[in-house]
DSSP file (Angstrom, degrees, kcal/mol; ACC not computed):
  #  RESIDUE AA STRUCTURE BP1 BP2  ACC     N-H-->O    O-->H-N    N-H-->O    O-->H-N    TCO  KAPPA ALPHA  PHI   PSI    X-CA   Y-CA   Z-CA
    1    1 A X              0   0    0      0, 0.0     2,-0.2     0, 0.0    24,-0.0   0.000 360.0 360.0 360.0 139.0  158.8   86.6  -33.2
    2    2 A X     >  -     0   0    0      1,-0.0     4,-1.5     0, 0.0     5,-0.3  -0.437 360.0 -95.2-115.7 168.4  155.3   87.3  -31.5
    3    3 A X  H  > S+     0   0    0      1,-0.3     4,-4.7     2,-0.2     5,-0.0   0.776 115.2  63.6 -88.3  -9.4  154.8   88.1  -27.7
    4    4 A X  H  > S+     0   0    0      1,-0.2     4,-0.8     2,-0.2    -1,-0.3   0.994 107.2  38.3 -57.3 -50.5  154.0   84.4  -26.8
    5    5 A X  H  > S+     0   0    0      1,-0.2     4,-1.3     2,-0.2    -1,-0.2   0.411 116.2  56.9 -98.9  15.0  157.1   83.1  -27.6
    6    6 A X  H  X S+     0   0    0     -4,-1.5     4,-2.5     2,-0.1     5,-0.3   0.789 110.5  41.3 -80.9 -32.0  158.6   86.2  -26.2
    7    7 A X  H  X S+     0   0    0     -4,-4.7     4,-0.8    -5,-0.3    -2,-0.2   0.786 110.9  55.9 -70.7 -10.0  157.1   85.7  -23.1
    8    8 A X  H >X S+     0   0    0     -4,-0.8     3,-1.2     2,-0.2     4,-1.1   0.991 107.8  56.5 -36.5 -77.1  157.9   81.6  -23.3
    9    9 A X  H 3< S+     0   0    0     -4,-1.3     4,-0.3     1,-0.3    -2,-0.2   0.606 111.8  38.1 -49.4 -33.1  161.6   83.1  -23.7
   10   10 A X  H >X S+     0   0    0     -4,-2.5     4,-1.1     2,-0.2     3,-0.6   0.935 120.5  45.8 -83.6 -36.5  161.2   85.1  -20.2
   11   11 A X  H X< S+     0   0    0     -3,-1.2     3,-1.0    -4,-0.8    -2,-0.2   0.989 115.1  45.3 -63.5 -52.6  159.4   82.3  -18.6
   12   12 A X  T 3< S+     0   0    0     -4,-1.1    -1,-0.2     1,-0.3     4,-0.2   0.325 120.5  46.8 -57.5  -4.6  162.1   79.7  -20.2
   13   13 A X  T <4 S+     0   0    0     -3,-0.6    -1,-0.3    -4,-0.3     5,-0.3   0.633  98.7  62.9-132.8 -45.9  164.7   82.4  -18.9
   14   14 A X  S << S+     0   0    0     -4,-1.1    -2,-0.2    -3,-1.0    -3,-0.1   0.250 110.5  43.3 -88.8  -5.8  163.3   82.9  -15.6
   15   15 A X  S    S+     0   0    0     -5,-0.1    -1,-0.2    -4,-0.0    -2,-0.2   0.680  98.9  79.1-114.2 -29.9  164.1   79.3  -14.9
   16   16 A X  S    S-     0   0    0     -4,-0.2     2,-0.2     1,-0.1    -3,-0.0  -0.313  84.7-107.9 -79.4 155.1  167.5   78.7  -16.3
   17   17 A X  S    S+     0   0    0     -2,-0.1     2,-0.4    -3,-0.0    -3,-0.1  -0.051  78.2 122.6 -86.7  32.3  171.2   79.6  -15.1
   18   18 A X        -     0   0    0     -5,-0.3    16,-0.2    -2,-0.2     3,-0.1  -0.648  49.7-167.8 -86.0 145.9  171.5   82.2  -17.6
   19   19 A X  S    S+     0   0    0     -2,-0.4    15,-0.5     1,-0.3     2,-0.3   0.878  72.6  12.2 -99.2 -23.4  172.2   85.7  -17.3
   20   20 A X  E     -A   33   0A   0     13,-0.2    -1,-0.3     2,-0.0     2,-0.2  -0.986  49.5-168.8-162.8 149.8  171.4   87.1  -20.7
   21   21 A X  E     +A   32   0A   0     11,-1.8    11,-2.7    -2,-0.3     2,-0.4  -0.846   6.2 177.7-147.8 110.4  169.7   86.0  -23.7
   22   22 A X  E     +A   31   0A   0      9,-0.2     2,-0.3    -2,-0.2     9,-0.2  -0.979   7.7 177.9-126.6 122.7  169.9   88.0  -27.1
   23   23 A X  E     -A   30   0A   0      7,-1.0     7,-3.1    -2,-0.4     2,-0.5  -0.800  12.3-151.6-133.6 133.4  168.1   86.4  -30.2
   24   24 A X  E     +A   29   0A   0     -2,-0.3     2,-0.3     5,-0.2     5,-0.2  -0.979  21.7 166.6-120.4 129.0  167.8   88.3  -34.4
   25   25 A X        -     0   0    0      3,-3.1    -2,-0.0    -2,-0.5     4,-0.0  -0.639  57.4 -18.9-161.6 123.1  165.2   87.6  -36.4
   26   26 A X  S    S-     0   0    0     -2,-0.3     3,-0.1     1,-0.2    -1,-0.1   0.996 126.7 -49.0  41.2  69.3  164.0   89.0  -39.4
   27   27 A X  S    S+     0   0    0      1,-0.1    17,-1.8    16,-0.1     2,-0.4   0.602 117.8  94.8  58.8  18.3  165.8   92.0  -38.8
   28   28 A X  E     - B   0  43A   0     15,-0.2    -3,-3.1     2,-0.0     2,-0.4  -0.959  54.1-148.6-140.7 161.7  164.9   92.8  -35.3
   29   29 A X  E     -AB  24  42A   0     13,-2.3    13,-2.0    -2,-0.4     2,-0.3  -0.972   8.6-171.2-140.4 132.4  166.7   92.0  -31.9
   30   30 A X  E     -A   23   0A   0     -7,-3.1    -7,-1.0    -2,-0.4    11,-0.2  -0.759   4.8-161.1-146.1 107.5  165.8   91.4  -28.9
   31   31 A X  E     -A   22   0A   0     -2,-0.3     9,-0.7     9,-0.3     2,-0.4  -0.398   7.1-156.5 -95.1 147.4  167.9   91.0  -25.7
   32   32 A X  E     -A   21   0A   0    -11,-2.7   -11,-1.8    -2,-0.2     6,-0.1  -0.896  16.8-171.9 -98.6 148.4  166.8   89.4  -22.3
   33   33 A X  E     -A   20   0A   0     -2,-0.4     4,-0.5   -13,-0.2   -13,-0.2  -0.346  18.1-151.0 -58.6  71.3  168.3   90.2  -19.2
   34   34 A X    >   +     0   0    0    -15,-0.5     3,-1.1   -16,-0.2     4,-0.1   0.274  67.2  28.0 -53.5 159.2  168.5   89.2  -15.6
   35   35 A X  T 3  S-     0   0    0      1,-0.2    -1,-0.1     2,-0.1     2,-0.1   0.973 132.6 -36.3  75.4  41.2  169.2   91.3  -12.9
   36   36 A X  T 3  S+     0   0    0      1,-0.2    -1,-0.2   105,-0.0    -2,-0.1   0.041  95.5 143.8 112.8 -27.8  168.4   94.5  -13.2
   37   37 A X    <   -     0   0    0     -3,-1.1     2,-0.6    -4,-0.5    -1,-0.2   0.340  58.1-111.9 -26.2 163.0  169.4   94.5  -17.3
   38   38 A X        -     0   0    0     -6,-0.1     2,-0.3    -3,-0.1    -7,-0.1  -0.909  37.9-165.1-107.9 150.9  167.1   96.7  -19.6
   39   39 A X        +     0   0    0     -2,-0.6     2,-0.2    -7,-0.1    -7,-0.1  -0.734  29.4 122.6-112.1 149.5  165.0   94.0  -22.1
   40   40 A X        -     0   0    0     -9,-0.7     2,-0.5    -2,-0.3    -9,-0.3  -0.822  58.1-108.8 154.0-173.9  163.2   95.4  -25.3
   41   41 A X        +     0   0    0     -2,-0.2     2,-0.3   -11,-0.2   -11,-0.2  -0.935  37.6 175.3-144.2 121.4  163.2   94.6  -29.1
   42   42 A X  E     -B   29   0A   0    -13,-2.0   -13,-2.3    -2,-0.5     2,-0.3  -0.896  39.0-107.5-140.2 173.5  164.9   97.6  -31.6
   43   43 A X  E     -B   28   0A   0     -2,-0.3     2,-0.7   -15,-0.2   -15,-0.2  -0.627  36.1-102.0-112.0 134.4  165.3   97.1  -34.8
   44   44 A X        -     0   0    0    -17,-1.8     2,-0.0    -2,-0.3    -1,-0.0  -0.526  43.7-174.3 -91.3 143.5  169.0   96.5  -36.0
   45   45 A X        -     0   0    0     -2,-0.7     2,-0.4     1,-0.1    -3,-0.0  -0.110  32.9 -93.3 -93.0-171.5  170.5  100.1  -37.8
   46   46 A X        -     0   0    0      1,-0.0     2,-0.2    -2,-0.0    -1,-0.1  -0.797  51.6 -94.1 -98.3 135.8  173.9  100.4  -39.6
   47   47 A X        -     0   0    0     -2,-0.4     2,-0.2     1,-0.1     3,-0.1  -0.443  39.0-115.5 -32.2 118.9  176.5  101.4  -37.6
   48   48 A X        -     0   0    0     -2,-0.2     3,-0.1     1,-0.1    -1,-0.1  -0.587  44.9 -91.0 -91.1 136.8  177.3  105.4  -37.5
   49   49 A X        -     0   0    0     -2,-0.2    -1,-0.1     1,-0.1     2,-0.1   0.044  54.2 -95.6 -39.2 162.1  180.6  106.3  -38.9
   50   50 A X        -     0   0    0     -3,-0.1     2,-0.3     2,-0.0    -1,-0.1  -0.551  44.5-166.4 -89.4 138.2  183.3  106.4  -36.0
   51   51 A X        -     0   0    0     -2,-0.1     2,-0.7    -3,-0.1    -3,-0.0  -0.973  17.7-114.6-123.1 135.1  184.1  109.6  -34.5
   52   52 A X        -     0   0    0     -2,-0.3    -2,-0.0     1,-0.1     0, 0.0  -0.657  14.9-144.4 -75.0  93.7  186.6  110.7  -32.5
   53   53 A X        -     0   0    0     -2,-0.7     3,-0.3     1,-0.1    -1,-0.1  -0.007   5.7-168.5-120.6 125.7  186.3  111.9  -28.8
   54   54 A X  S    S+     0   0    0      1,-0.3     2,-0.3     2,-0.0    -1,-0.1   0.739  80.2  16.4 -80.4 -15.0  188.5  114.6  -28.0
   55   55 A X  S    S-     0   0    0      2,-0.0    -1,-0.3     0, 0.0    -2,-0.0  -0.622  86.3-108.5-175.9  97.2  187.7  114.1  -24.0
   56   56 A X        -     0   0    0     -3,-0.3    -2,-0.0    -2,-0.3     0, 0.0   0.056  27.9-146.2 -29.7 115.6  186.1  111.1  -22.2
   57   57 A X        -     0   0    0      2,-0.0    -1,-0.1     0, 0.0    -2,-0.0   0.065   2.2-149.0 -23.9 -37.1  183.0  111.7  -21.1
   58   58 A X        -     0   0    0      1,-0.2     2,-0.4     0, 0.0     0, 0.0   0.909  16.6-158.5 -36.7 131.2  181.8  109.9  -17.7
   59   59 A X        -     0   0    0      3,-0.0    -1,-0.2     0, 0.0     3,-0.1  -0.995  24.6-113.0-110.7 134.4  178.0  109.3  -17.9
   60   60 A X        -     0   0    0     -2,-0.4     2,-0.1     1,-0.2     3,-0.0  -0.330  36.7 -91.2 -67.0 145.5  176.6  109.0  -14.7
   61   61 A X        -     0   0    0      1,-0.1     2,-0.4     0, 0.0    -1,-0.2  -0.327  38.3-114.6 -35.7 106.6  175.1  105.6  -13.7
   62   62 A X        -     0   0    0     -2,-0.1     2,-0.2    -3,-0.1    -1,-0.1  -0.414  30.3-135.6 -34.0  98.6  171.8  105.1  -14.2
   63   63 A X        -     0   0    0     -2,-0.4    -1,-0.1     1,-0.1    -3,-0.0  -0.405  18.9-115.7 -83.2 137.7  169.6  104.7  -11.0
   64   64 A X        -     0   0    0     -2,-0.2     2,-0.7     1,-0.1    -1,-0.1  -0.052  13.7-137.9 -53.7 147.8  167.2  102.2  -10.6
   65   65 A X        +     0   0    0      2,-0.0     2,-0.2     3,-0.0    -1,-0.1  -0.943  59.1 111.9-105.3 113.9  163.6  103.2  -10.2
   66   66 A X  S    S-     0   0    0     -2,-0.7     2,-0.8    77,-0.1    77,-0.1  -0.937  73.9 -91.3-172.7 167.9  162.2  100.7   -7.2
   67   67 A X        -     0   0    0     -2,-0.2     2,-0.3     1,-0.1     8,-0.1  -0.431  35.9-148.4 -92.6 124.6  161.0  101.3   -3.8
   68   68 A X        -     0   0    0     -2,-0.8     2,-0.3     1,-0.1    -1,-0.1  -0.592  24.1-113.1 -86.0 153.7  163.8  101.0   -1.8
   69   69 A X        -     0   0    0     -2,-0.3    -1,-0.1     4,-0.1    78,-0.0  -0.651  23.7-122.6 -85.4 142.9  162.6   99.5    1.9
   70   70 A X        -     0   0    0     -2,-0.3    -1,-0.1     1,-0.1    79,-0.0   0.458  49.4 -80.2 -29.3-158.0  162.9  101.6    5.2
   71   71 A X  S    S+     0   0    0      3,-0.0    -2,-0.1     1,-0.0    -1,-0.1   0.803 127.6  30.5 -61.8 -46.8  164.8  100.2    7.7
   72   72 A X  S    S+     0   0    0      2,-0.0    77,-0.1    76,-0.0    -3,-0.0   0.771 102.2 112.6 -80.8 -29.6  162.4   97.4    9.5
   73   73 A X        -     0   0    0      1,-0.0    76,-0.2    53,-0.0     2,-0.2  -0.016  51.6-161.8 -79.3 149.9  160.6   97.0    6.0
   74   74 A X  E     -C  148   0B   0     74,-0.8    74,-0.6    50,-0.1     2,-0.4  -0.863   8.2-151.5-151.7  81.0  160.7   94.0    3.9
   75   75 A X  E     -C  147   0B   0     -2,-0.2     2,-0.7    72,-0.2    72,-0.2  -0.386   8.8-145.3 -66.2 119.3  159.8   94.2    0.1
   76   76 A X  E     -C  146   0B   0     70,-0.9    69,-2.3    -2,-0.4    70,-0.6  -0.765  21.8-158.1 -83.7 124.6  158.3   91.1   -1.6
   77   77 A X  E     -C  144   0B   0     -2,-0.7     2,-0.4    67,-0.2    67,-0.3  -0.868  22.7-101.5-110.0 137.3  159.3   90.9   -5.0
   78   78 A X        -     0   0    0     65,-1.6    64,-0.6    -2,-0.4    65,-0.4  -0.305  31.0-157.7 -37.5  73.2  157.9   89.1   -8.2
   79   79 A X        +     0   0    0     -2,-0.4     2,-0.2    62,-0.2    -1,-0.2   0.610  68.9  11.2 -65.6   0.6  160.1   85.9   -8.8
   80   80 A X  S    S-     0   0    0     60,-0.2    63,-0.2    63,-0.1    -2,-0.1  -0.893  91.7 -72.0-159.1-177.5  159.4   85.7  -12.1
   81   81 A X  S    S+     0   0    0     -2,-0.2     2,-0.2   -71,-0.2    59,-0.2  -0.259  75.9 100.2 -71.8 143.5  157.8   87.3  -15.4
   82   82 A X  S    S-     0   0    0     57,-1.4     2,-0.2    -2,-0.1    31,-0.1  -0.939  70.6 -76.5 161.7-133.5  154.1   87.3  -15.1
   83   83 A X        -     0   0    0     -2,-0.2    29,-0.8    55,-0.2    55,-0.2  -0.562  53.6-120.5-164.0 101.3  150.5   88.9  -14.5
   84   84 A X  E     -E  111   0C   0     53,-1.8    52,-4.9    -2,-0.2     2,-0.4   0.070  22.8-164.4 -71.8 157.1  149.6   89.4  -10.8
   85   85 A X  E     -E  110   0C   0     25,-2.0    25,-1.8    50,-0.2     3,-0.1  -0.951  20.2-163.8-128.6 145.7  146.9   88.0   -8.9
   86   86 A X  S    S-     0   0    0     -2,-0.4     9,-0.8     1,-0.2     2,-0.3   0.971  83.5  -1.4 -82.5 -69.4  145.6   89.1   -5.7
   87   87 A X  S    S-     0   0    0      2,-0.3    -1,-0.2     7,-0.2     7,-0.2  -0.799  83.6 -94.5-133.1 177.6  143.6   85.6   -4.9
   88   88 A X  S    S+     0   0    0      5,-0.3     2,-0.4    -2,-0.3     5,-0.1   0.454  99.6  12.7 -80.4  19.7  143.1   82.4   -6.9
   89   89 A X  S    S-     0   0    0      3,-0.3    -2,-0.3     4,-0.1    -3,-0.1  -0.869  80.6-103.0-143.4-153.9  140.0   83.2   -8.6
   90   90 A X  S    S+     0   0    0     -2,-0.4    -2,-0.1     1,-0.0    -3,-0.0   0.824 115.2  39.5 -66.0 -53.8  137.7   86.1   -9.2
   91   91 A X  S    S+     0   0    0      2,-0.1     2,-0.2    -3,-0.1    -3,-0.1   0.669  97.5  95.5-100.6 -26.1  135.0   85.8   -6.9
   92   92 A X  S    S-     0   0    0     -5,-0.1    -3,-0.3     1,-0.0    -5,-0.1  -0.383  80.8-111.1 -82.9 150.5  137.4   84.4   -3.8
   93   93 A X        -     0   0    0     -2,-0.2    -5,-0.3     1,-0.1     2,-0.2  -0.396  53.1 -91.7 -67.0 158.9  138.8   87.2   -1.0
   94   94 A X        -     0   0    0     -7,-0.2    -7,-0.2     2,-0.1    -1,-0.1  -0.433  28.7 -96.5 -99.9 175.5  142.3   87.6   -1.4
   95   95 A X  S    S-     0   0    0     -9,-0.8     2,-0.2    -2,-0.2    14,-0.1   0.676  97.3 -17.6  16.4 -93.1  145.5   86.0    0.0
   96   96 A X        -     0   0    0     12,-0.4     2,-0.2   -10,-0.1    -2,-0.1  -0.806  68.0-138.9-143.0 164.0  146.2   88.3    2.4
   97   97 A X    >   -     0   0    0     -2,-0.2     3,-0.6     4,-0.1     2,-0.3  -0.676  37.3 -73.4 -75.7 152.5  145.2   92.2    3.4
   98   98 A X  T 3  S+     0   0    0      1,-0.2    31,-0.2    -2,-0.2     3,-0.1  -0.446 118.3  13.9 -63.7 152.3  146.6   95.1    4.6
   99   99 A X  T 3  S+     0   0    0     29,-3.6    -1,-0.2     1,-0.4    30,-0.1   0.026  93.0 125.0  97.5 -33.8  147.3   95.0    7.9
  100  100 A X    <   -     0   0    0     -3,-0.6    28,-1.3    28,-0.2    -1,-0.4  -0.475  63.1-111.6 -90.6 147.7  147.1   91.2    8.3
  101  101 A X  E     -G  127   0D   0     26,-0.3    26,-0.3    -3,-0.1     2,-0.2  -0.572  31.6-169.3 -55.8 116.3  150.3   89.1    9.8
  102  102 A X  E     -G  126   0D   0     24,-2.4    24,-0.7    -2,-0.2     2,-0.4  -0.868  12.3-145.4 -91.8-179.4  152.2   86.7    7.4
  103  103 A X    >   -     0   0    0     -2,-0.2     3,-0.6    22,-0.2    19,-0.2  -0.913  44.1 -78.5-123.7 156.2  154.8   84.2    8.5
  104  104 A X  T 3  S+     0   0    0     -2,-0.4    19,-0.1     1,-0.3    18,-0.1  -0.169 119.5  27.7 -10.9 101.9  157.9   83.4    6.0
  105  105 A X  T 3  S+     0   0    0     17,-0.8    -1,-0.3     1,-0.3     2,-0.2   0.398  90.7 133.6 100.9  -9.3  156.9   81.1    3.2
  106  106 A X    <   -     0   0    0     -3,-0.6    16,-2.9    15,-0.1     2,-0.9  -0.499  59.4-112.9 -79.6 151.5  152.8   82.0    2.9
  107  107 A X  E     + F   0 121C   0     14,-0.2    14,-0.2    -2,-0.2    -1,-0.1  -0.694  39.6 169.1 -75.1 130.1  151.6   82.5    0.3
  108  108 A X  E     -     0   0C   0     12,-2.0   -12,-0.4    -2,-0.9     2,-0.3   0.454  61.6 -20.6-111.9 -11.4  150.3   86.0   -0.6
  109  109 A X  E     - F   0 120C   0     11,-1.1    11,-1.0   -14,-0.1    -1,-0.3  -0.949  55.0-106.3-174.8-171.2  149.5   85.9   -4.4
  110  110 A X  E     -EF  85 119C   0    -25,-1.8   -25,-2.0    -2,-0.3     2,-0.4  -0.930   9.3-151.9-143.1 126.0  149.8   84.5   -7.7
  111  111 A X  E     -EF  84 118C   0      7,-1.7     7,-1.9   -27,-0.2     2,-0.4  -0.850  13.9-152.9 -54.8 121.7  151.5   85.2  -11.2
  112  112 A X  E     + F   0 117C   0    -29,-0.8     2,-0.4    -2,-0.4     5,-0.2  -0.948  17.3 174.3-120.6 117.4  150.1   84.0  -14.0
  113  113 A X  E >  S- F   0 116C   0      3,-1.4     3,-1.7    -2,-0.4   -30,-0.0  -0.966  74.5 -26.5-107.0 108.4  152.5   83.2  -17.2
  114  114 A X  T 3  S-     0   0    0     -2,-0.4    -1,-0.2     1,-0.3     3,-0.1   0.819 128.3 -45.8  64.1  38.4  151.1   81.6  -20.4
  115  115 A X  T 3  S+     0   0    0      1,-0.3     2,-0.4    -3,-0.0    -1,-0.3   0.479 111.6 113.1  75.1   2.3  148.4   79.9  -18.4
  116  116 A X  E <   -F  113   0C   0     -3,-1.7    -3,-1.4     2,-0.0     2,-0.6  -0.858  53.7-146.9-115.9 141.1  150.2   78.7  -15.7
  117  117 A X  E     -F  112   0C   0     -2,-0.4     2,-0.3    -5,-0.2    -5,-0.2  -0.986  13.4-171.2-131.2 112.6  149.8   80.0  -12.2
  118  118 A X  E     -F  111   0C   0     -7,-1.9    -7,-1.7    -2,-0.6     2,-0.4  -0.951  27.9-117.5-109.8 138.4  152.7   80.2   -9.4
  119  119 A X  E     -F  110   0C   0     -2,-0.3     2,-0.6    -9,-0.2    -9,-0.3  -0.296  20.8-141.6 -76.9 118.9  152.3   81.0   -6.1
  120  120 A X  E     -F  109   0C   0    -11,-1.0   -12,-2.0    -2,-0.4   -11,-1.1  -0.707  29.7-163.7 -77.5 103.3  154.2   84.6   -4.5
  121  121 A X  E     -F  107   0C   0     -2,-0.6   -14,-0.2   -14,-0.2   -44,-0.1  -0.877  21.6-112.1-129.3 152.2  155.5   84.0   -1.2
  122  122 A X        -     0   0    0    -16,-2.9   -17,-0.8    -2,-0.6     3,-0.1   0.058  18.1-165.3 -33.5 144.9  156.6   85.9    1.6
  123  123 A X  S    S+     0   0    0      1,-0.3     2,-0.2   -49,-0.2    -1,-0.1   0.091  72.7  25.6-132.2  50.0  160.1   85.7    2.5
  124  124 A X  S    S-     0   0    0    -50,-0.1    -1,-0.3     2,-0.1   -22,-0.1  -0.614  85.0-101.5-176.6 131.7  160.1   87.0    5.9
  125  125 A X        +     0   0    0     -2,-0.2     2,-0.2    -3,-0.1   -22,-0.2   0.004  66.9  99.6 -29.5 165.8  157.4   87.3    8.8
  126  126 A X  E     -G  102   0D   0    -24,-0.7   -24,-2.4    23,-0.1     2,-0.5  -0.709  69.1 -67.5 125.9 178.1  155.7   90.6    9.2
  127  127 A X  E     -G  101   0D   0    -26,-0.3     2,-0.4    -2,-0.2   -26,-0.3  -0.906  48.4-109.9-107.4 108.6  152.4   92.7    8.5
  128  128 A X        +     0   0    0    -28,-1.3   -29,-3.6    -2,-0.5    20,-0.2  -0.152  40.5 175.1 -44.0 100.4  151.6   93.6    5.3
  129  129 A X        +     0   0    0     18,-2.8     2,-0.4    -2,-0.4    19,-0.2   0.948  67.6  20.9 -83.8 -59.3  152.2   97.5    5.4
  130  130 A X  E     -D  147   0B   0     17,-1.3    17,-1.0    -3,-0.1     2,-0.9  -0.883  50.6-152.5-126.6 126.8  151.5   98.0    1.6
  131  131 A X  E     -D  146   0B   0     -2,-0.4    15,-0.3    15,-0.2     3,-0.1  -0.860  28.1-178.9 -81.0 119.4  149.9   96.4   -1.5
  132  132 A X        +     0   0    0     13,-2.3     2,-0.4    -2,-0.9    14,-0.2   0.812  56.7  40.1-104.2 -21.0  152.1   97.9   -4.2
  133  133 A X  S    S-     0   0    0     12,-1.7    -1,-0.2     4,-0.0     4,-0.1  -0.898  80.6-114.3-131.4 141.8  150.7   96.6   -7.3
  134  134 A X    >   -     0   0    0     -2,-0.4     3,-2.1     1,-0.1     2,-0.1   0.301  40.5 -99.4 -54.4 158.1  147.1   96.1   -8.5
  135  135 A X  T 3  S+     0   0    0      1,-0.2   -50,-0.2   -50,-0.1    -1,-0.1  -0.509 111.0  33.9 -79.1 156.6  145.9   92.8   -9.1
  136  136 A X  T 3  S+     0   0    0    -52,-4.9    -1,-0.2     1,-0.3     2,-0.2   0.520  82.7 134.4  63.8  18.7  146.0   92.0  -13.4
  137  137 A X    <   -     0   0    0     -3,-2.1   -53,-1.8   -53,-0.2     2,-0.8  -0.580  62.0-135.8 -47.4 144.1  149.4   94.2  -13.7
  138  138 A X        -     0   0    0    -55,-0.2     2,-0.3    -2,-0.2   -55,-0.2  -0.918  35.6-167.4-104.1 128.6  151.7   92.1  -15.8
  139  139 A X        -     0   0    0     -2,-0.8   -57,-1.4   -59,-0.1     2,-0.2  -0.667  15.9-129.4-109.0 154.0  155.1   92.8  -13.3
  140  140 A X    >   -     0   0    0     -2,-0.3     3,-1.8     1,-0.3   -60,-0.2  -0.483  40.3 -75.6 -93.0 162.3  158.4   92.0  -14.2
  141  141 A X  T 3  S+     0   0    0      1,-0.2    -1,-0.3    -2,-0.2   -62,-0.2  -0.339 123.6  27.8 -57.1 164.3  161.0   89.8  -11.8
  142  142 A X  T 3  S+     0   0    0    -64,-0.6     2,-0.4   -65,-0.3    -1,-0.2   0.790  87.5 136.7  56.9  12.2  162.1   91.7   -9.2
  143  143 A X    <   -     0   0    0     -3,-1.8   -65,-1.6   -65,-0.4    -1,-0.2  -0.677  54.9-115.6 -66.7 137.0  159.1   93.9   -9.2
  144  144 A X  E     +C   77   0B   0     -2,-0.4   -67,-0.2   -67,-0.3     3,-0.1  -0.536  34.9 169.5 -67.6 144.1  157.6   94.8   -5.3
  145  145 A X  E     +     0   0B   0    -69,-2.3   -13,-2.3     1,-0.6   -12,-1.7   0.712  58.5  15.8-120.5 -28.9  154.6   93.6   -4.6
  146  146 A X  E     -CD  76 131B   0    -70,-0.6   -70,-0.9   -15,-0.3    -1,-0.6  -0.838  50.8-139.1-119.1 165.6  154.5   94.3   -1.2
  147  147 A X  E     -CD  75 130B   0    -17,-1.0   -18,-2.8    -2,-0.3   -17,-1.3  -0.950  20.1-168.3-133.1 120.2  155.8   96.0    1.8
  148  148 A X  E      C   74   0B   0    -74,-0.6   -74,-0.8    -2,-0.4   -20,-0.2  -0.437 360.0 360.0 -97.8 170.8  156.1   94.3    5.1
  149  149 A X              0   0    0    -76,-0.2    -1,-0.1    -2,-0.2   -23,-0.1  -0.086 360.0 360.0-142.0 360.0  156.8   95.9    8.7
């Protein structure tokens, strides 16, 4: 499997009422997740012989790495799989700025998946406090892209 049609699979994924998607092929594996899951391709091993645990363990819970908002603050987050864009072309100013107002529903950027370009919008009034990622980073869902006040 090759990164196109993994990234189809995320696009295709990112649309669907699924929660998880785990695919083998020619010896390799590769699970999808929503939600916060970890994604990646390993290679499948043999099992390690069973051993036997003289006293359960607890491992703590992994914490998420993401910018959690202040109080007032309002993170916009990636809806999907993709490769952000600041404004629709090259040469045009973008979206929005720091500092500048948006209302609920503007648009502020674009992700671009396989050639296809969808539009990033606010989902709450406010002033854009923070750019948080540069424009051509390929973001995941649920990535910030912003921070509103």
């Amino acid at each position: 499997m090759d990164i196109s049609q993994i990234r189809r699979l995320i696009d295709l994924m990112a649309q669907a009422p699924i929660a998880e998607l785990e695919i083998e092929e020619n010896g390799r594996r590769i699970r999808l997740a929503k939600g916060g899951g970890k994604t990646g391709v390993s290679p499948v091993a043999t099992a390690p012989a069973p051993v036997e645990a003289k006293t359960p363990v607890a491992s703590p819970a992994p914490s998420p790495v993401t910018t959690a908002p202040k109080a007032a603050e309002t993170l916009i987050t990636a809806p999907s799989y993709g490769v952000f864009h600041l404004a629709p072309s090259p040469d045009a100013p973008p979206y929005v700025t720091v500092g500048q107002k948006v209302e609920a529903g503007q648009q502020v950027g674009l992700l671009e998946a396989m050639k296809v370009f969808n539009p990033v919008r606010a989902t709450a009034a406010g002033m854009v406090e923070e750019i948080l990622v540069a424009a051509g980073t390929e973001v995941d869902m649920g990535t910030p892209l912003f921070r509103l006040v």
